[in-house]
C-alpha positions as CSV (number, residue, x, y, z in Angstrom):
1,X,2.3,-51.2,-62.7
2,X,0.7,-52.0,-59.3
3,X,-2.4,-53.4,-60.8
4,X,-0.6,-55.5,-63.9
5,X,1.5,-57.1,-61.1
6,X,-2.0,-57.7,-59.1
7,X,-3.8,-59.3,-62.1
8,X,-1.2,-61.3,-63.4
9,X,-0.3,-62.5,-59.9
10,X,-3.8,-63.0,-58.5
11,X,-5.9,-63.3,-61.6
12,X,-9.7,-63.3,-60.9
13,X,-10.5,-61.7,-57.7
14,X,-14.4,-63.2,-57.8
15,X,-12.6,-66.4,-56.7
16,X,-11.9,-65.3,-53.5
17,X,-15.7,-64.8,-51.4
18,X,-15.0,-62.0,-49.3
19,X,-11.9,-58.8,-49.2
20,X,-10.3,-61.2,-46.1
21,X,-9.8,-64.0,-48.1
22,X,-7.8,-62.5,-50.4
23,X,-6.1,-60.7,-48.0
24,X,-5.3,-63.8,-45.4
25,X,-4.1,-65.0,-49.8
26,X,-1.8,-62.5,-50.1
27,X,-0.3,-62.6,-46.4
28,X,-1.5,-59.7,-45.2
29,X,-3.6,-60.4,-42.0
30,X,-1.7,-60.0,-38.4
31,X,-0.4,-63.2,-37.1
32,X,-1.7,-64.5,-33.9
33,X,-0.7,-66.1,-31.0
34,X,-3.1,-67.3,-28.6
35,X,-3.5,-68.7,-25.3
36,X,-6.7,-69.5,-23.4
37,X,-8.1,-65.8,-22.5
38,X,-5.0,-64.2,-24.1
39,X,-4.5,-62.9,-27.2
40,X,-1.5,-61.5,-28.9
41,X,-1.4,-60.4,-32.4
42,X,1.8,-59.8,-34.4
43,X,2.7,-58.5,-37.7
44,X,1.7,-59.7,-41.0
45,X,1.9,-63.5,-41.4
46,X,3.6,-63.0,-44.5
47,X,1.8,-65.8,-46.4
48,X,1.2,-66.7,-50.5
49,X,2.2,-64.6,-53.3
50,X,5.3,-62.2,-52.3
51,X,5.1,-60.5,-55.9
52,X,1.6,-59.2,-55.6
53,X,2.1,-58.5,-51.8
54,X,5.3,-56.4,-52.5
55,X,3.4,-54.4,-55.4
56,X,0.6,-53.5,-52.9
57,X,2.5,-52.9,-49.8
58,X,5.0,-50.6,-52.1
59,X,2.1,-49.1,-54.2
60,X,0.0,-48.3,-50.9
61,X,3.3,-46.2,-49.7
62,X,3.0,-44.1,-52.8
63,X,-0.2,-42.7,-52.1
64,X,1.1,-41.2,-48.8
65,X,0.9,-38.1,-51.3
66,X,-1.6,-36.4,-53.3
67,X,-2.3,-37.4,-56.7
68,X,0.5,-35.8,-59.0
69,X,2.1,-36.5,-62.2
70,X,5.9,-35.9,-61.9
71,X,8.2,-34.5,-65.2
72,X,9.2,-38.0,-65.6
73,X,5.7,-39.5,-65.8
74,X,4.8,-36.7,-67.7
75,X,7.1,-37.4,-70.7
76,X,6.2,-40.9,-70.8
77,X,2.4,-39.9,-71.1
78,X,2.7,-37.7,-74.0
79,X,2.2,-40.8,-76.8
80,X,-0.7,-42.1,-75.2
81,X,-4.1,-42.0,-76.3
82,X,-6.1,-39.6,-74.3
83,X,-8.5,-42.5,-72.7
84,X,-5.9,-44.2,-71.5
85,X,-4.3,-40.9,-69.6
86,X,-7.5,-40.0,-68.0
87,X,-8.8,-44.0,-66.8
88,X,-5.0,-43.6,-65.0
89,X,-5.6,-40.7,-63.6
90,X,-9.1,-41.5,-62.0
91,X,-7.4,-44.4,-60.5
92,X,-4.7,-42.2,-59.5
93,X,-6.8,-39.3,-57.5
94,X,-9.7,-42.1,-56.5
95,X,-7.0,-44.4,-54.2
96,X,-5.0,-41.3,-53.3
97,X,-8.1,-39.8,-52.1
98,X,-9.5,-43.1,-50.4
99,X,-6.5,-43.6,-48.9
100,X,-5.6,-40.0,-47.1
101,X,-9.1,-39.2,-46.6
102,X,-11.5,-41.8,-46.2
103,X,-14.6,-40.7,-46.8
104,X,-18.5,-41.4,-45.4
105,X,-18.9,-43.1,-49.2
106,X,-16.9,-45.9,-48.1
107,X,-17.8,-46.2,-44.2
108,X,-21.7,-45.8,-44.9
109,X,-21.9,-49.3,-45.1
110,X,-19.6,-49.9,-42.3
111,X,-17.0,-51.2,-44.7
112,X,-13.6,-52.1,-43.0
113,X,-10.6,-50.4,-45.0
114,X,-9.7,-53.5,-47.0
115,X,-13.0,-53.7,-47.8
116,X,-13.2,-50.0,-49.0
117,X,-9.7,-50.4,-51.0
118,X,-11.0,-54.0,-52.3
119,X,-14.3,-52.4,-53.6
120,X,-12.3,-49.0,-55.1
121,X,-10.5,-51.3,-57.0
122,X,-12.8,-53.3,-58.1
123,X,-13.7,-50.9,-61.0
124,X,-10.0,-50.3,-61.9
125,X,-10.0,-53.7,-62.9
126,X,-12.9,-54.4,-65.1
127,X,-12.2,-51.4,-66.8
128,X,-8.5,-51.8,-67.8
């Protein structure tokens, strides 16, 4: 559901350069306040599209847990064709296991975390 809000919302993600611009797009870069030498940063500035934000922000909380299908989702997988089940799942273990336990495949490059979840998704997309 996360990523059918995110397309319809954001639509092409190759319109935006760089993860932080589609970030700073979706509101969620700290605000600032700033002050000669001094810099204060607060929470997120809250900015653009509060559907798509919402449907990340809630979706990232979800993956506080490891990958699982519950009785409920369970039930409501059993009509669907088998491709479908395991492209769902792949996204399912690949962000749960980006997001608990980053690891050295996406810092290598020195990648900052939106950029890792930007690029994880990235191949979510193209293939649904």
């Amino acid at each position: 559901m996360t990523a059918v809000t995110f397309v319809v919302e954001i639509g092409d993600v190759r319109r935006f350069d760089n993860p932080r611009q589609l970030m700073a797009y979706l509101g969620l870069v700290p605000s600032e306040s700033s002050t000669g030498e001094r810099v204060r940063r607060g929470g997120i500035t809250k900015a653009g599209n509060i559907r798509a934000r919402r449907a990340l922000i809630e979706g990232a909380w979800t993956y506080r847990y490891p990958a699982r299908v519950s009785p409920t989702i369970q039930a409501r997988l059993v009509g669907l064709p088998k491709i479908v089940r395991d492209i769902a799942w792949k996204g399912q273990v690949r962000l749960c296991e980006l997001l608990q336990h980053p690891t050295p495949t996406f810092t290598l490059d020195r990648q900052t975390p939106d950029q890792a979840y930007f690029n994880a998704l990235a191949p979510l997309m193209v293939e649904a």
